[in-house]
NUVEX-494311 format. One line per 2 residues: number of its first residue (from 1); their letters; for each residue x, y, z of N, C-alpha, C. Coordinates in Angstrom, 3 decimals, m for minus. Example, Ala and Ser with C-alpha at 12.3 -4.5 7.8 and 13.67 -1.06 7.14 Angstrom:
1 = as = 13.190,m5.690,7.800,12.300,m4.500,7.800,13.200,m3.300,7.800  12.850,m2.250,7.080,13.670,m1.060,7.140,12.900,0.030,7.870;
//
This chain:
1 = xx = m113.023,66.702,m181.671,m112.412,67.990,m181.993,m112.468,68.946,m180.800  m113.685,69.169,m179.750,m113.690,69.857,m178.469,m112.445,69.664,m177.804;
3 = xx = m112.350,68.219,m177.493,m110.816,67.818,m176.729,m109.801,68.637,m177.056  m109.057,68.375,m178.227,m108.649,69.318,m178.788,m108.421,70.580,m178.984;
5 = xx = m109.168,70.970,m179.011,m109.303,72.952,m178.750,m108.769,73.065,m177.244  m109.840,72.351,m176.546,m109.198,72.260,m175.032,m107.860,71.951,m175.136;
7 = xx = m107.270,70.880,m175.479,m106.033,70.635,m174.875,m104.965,71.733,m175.507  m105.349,72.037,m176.882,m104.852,73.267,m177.166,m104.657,74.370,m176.870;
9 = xx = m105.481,75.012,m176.430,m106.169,76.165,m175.385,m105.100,76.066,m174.262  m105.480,74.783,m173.324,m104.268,74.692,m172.133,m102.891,74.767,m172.372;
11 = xx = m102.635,73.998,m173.701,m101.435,73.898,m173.665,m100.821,75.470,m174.116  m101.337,76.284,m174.618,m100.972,77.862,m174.987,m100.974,78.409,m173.853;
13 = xx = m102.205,78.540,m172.819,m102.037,79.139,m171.650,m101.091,78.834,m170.827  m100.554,77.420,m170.812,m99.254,76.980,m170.089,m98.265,77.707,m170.516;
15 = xx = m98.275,76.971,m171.885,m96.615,78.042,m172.743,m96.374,79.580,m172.207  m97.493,79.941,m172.344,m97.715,81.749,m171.848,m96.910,81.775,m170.515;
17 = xx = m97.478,81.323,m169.674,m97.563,81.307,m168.266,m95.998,80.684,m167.978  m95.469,79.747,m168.447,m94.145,79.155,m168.512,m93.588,80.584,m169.112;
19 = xx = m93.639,81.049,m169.800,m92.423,81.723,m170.623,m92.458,83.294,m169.473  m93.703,83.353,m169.208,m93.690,84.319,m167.880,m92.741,83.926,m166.529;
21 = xx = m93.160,82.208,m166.347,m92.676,82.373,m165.060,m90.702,82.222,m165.047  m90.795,82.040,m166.853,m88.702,81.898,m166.582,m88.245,83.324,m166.557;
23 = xx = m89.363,84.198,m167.148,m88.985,85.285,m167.057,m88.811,86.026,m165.517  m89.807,85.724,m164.988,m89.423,85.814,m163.206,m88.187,85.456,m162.487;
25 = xx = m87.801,84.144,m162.844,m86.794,83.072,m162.701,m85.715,83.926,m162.849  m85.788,84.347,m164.430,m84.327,84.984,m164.505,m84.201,86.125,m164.097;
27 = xx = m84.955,87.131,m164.355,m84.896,88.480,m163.864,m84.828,88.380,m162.596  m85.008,87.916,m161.781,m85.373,87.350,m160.109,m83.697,87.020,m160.391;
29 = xx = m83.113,85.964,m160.653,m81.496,85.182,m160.809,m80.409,86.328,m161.002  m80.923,87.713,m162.148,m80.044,88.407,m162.590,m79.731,89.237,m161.349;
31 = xx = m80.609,90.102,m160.943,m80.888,90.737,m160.027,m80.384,90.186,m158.799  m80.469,89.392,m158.426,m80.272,88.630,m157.322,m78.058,88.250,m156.918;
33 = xx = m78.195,87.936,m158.199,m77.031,87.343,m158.617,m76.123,88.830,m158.916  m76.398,89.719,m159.479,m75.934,90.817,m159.693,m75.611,91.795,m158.411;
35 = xx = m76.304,91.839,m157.837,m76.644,92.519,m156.212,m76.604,91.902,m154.976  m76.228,90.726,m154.534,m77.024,90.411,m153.344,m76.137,88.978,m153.400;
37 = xx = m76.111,88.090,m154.079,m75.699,86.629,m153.694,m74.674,86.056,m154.969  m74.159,84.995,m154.697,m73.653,84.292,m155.906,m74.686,83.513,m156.520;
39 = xx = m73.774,82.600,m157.659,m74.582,81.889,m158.358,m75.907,81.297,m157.404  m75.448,80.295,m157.083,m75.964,79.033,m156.575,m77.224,79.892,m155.578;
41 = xx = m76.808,80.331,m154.426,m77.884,81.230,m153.652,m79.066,81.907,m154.505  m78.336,82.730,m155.602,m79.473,83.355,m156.264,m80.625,82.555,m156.864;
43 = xx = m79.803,81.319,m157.524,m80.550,80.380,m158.322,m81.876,79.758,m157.376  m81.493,79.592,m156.219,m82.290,79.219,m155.010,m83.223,79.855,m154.674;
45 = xx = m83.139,80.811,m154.527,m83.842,82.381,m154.267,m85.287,82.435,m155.231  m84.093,82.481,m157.008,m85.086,83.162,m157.726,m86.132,81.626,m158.249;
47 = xx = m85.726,80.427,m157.840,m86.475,78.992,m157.730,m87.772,79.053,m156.930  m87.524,79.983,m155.363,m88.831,79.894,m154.804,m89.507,80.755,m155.149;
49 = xx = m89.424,81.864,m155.677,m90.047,83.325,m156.161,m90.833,82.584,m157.219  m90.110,81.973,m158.304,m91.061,81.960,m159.576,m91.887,80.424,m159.269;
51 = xx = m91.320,79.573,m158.505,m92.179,78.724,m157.782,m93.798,79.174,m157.520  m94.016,80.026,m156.647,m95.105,80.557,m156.109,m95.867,81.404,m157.395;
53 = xx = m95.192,81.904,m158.336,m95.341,82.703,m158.817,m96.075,81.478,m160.522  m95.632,80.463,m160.491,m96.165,79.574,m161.476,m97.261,79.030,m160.643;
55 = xx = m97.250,78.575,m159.037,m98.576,77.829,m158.819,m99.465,78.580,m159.248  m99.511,80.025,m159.094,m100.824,80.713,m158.987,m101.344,80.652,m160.528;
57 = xx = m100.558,81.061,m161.475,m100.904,81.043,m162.877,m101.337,79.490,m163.061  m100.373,78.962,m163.024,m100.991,77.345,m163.547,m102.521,76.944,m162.747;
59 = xx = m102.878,77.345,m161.289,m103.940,76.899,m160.977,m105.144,78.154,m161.661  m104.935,79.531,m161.440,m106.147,80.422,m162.017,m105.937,80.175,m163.557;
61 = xx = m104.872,80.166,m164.254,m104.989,80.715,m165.735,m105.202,79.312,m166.657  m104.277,78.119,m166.450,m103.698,77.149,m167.386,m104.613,75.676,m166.433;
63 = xx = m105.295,75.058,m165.261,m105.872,74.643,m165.319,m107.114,74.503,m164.986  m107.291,75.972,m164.393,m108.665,76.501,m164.011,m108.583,75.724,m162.738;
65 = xx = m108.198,75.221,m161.824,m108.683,74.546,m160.520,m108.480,75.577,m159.539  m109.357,75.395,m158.672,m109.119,75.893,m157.229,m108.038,75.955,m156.426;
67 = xx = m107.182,77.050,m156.077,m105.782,77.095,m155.337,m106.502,76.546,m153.698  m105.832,75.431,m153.652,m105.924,74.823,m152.365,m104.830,74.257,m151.374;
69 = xx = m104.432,74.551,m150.458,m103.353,74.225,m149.643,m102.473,72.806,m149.676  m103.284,71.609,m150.619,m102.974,70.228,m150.698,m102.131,70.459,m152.069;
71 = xx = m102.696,71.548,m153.371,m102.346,71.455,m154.397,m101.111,72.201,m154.477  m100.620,73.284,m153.419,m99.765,73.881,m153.711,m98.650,73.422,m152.563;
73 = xx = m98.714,72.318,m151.696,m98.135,71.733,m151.464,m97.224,70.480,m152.088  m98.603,69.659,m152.835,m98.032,68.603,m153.504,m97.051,69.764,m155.061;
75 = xx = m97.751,71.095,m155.621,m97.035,71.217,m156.684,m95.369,72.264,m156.373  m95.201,72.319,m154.769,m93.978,73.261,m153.836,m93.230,71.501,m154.204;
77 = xx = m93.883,70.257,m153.390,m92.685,69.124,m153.511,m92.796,68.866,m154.730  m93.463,68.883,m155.951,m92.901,68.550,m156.886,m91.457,69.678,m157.735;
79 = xx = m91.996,71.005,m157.578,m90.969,71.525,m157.573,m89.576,71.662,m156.814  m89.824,70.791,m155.752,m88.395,70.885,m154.801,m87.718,69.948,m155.900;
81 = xx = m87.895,68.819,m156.386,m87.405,67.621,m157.037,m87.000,68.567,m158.252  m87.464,69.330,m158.959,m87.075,69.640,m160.245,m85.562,70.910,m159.673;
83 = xx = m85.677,71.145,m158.635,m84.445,72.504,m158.519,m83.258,72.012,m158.186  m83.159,70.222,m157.927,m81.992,69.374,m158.067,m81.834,69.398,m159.960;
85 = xx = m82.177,69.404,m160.247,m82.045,69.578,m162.119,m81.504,70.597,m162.306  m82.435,71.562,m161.720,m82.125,73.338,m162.230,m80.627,73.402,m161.515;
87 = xx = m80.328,73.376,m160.551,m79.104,73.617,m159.540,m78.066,72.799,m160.294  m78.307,71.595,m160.472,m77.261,70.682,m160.887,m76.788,71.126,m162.344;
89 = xx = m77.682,71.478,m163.122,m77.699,71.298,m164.593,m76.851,73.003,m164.888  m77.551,73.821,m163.872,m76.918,75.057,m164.216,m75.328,75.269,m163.346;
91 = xx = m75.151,74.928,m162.573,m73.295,74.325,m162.039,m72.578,73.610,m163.072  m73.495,72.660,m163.361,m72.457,71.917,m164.528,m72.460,72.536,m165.853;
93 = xx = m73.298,73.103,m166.685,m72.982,73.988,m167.366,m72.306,75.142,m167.678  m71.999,75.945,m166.204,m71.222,76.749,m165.728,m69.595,76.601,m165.702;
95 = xx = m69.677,74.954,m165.183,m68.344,74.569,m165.062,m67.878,74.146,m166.786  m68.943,73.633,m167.151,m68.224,73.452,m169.229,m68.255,74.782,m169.526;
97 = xx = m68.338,75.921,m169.105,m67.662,77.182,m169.865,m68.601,78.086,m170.259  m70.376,77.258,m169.809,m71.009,77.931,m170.235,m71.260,79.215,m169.759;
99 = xx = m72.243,80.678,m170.277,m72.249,82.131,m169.530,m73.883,81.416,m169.064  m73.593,82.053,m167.638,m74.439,81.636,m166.109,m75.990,81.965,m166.959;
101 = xx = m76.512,82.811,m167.859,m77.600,83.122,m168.082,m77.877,82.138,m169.229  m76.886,81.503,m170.141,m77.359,81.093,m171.027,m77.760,79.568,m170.523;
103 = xx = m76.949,79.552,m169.769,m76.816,77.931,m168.640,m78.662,77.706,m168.124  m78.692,78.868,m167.571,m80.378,79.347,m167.107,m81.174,78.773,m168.006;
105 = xx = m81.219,79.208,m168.963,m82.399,79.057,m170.550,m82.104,77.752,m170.847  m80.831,77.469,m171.155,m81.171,75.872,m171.168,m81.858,75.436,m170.779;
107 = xx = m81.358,74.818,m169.193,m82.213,74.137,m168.006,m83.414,74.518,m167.684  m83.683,75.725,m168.328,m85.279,75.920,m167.672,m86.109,75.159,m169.212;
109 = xx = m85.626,75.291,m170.254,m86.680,74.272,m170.974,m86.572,72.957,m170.828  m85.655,71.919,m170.246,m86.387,70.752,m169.942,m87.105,71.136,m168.282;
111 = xx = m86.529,72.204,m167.422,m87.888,72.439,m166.522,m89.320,72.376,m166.887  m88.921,72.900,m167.560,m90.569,73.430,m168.250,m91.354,72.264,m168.897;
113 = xx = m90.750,71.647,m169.375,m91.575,70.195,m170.247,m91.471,68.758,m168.771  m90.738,69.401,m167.810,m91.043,68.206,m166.885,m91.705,68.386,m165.792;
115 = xx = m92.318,69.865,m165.156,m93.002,70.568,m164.902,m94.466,70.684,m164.985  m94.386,70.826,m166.827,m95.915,70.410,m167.410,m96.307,68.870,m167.440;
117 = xx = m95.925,68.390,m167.596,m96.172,66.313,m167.403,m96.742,66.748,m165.758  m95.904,66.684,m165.126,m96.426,66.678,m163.994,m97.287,67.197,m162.868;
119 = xx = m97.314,68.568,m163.409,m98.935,69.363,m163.169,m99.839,68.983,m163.596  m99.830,68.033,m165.364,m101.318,68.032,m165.798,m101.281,66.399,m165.575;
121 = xx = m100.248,65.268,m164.796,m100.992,64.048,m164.706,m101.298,63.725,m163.036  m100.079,64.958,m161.977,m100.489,64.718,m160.797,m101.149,65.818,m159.742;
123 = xx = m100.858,66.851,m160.183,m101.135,67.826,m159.565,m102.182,68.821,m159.600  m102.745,69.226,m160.818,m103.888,69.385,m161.444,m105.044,68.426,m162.023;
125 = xx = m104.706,67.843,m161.948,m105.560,67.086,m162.921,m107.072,67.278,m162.451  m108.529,67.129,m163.005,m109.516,67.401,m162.564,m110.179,66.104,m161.953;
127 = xx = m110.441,66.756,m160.467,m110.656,65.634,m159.741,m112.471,65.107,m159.854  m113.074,63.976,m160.441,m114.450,63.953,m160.491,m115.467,63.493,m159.157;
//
């Protein structure tokens, strides 16, 4: 039952911390996109902002590890791989007719569930 609570526990502090960092994402995208760049640029933009802006939460808040230069490297290339998703998924949604923000929210929840797999089996994980 400890396990449990724990994995529960993490998995809420993630959700938290996820629903924060799309909120960065987009407000970062709107802003960006509204003022300053088109789609695609902004999307880029507001990718590295909330990038940096999830390592720090996911390492202080959601897995408690130490921010270390190896971890936020390996979790910068794992996020380079996921912004071919985000980029791709939000163009092609754009192009079926979808509105550019709702295109956003989509794609950021399978971000988010492929994101978490991969912080908590390669990037976090607790090293003994």
């Amino acid at each position: 039952m400890n396990s449990y609570r724990k994995w529960l526990a993490e998995t809420f502090r993630y959700l938290v911390c996820g629903i924060s960092t799309v909120l960065v994402n987009l407000v970062s995208y709107h802003l960006l996109s509204t003022y300053v760049w088109g789609a695609l640029a902004s999307n880029t933009a507001a990718f590295f902002l909330s990038v940096l802006y999830a390592y720090i939460t996911n390492s202080v808040f959601v897995f408690r590890v130490k921010c270390t230069w190896q971890s936020f490297r390996d979790f910068f290339g794992m996020r380079i791989g996921t912004i071919l998703i985000d980029n791709g998924g939000l163009m092609l949604l754009i192009r079926l007719g979808c509105h550019d923000l709702v295109a956003k929210c989509i794609v950021n929840v399978v971000i988010i569930a492929l994101n978490y797999i991969f912080s908590k089996l390669f990037i976090f994980k607790k090293r003994v």
